[in-house]
C-alpha positions as CSV (number, residue, x, y, z in Angstrom):
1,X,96.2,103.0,90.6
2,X,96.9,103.4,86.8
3,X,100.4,104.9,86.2
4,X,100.4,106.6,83.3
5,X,103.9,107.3,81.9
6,X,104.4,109.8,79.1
7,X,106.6,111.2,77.0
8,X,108.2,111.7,73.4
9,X,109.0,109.1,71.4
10,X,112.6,107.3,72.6
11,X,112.1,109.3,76.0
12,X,112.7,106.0,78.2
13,X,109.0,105.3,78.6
14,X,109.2,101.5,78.0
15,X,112.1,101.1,80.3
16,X,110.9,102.9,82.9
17,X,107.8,101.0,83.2
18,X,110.0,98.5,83.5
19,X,111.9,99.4,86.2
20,X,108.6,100.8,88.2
21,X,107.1,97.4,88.0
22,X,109.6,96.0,89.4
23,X,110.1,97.8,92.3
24,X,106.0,98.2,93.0
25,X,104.7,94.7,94.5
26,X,102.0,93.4,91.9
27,X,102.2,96.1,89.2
28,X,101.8,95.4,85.6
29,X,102.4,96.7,82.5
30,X,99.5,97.3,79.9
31,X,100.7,99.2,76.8
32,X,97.9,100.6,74.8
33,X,99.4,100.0,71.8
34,X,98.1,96.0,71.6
35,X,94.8,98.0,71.3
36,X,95.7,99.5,68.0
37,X,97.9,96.4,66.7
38,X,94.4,94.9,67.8
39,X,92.6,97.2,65.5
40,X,94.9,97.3,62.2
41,X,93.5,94.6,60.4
42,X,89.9,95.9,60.7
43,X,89.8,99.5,60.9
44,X,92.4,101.8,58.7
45,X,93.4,105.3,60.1
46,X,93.4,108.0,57.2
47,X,96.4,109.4,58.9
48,X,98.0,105.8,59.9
49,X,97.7,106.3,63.6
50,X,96.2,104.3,65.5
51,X,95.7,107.0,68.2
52,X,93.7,109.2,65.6
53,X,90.8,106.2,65.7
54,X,88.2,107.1,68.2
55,X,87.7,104.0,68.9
56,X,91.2,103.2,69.9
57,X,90.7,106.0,72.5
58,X,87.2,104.6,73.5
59,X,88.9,101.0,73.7
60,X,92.1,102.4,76.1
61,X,89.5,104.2,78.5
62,X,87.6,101.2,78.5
63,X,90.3,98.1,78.6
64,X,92.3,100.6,81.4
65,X,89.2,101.5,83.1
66,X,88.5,97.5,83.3
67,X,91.5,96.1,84.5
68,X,91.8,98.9,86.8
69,X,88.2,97.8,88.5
70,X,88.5,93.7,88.0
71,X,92.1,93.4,88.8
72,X,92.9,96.0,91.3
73,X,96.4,96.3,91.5
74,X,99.0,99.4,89.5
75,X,98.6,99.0,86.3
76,X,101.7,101.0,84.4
77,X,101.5,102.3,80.9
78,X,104.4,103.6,78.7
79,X,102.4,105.6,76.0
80,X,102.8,108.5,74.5
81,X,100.1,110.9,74.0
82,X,101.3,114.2,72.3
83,X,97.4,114.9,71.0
84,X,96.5,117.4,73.7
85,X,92.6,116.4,72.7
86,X,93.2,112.6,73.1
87,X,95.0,113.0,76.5
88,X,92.4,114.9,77.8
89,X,89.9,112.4,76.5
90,X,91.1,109.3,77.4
91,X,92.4,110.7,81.3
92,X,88.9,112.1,81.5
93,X,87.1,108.7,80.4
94,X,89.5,106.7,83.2
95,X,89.3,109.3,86.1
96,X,84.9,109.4,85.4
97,X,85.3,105.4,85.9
98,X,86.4,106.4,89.1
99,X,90.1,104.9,88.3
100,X,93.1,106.7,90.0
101,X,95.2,107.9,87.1
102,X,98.4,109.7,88.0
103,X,100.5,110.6,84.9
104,X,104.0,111.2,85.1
105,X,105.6,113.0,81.5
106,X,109.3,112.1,80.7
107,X,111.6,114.9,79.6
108,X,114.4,114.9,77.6
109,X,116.6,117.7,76.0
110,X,115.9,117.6,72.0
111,X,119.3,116.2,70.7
112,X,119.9,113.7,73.5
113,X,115.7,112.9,72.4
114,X,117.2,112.5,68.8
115,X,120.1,110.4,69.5
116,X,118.0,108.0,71.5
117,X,116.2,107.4,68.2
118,X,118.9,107.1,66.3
119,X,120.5,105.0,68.1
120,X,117.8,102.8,69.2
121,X,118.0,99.0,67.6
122,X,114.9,98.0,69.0
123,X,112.6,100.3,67.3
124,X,114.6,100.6,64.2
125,X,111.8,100.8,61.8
126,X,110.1,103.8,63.5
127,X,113.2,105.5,63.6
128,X,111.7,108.4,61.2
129,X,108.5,108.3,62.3
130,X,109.7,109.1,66.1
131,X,112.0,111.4,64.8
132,X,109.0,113.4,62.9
133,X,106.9,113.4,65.9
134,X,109.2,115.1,68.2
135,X,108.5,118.6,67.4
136,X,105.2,118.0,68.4
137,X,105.6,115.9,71.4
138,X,107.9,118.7,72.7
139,X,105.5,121.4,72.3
140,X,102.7,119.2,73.4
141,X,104.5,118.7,76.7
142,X,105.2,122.7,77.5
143,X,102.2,123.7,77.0
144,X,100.7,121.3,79.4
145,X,100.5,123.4,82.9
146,X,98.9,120.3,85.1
147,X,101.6,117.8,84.5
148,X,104.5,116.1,86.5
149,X,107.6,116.0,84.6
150,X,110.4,114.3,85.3
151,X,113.7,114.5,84.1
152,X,114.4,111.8,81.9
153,X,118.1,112.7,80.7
154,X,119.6,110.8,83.6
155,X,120.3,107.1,84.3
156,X,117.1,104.9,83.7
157,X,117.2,104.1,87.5
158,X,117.0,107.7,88.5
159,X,114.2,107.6,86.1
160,X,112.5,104.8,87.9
161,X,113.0,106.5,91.5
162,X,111.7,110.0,90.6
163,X,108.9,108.0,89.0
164,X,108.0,106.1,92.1
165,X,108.8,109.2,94.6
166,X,106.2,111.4,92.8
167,X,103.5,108.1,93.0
168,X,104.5,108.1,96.5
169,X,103.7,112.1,97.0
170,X,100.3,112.0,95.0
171,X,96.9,111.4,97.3
């Protein structure tokens, strides 16, 4: 099973995965985004995201679709896709390798989303980048009618548990 968790930027993705992995007996994480640090020093995006390269999305179906089939246990990826066009793309690409992908979004209200950023030390350097891509990520998100959203404004373990029921629920 690939779990695919997304979400805004500063939505909890990272430490969610986390969390899940934990609590799921041989999961691992795999976060897309080695793929395009992979790709920076050889290919430049016009726009400077990696995600706008298609062959980052050709190399996320293909590096998902391969651990998926060579080392069959749940994978769990915290990345954010707010590109309706490259979701569909790259969940197509895995679900026609035959992978089960189940994708779970993370929600936040808009200032708590904000405050997250701001106040994130981590990810300090992308602060204003995050910040400029939440508009979109929240419209993105409501306008998707076949996703399972959970509520991300509570404690990281609630997070984690309404993650893992909804695995639980899916065929």
């Amino acid at each position: 099973m690939i779990l695919w968790i997304n979400g805004a930027f500063g939505a909890g993705k990272t430490t969610t995965a986390s969390l899940v992995t934990k609590r799921l007996d041989g999961a691992k994480v795999f976060d897309p985004e080695y793929v395009g640090y992979m790709l920076m020093p050889f290919v430049e995006s016009p726009t400077g995201d990696f995600q706008d390269l298609p062959l980052w999305r050709h190399l996320v179906i293909q590096t998902m679709t391969g651990l998926a089939q060579q080392h069959p246990h749940t994978w769990v990826v915290p990345m954010s896709l707010i590109n309706v066009a490259y979701r569909t793309e790259i969940f197509d690409g895995i679900r026609a390798a035959g992978a089960d992908l189940r994708e779970v979004i993370l929600r936040v209200p808009e200032q708590q989303l904000r405050n997250r950023i701001d106040d994130d030390q981590v990810e300090a350097k992308a602060r204003q980048w995050r910040q400029d891509h939440v508009t979109q990520a929240l419209t993105t998100f409501a306008s998707l009618a076949d996703a399972h959203f959970v509520d991300a404004s509570q404690p990281p373990e609630q997070v984690a548990e309404a993650v893992l029921a909804h695995c639980q629920r899916q065929p």
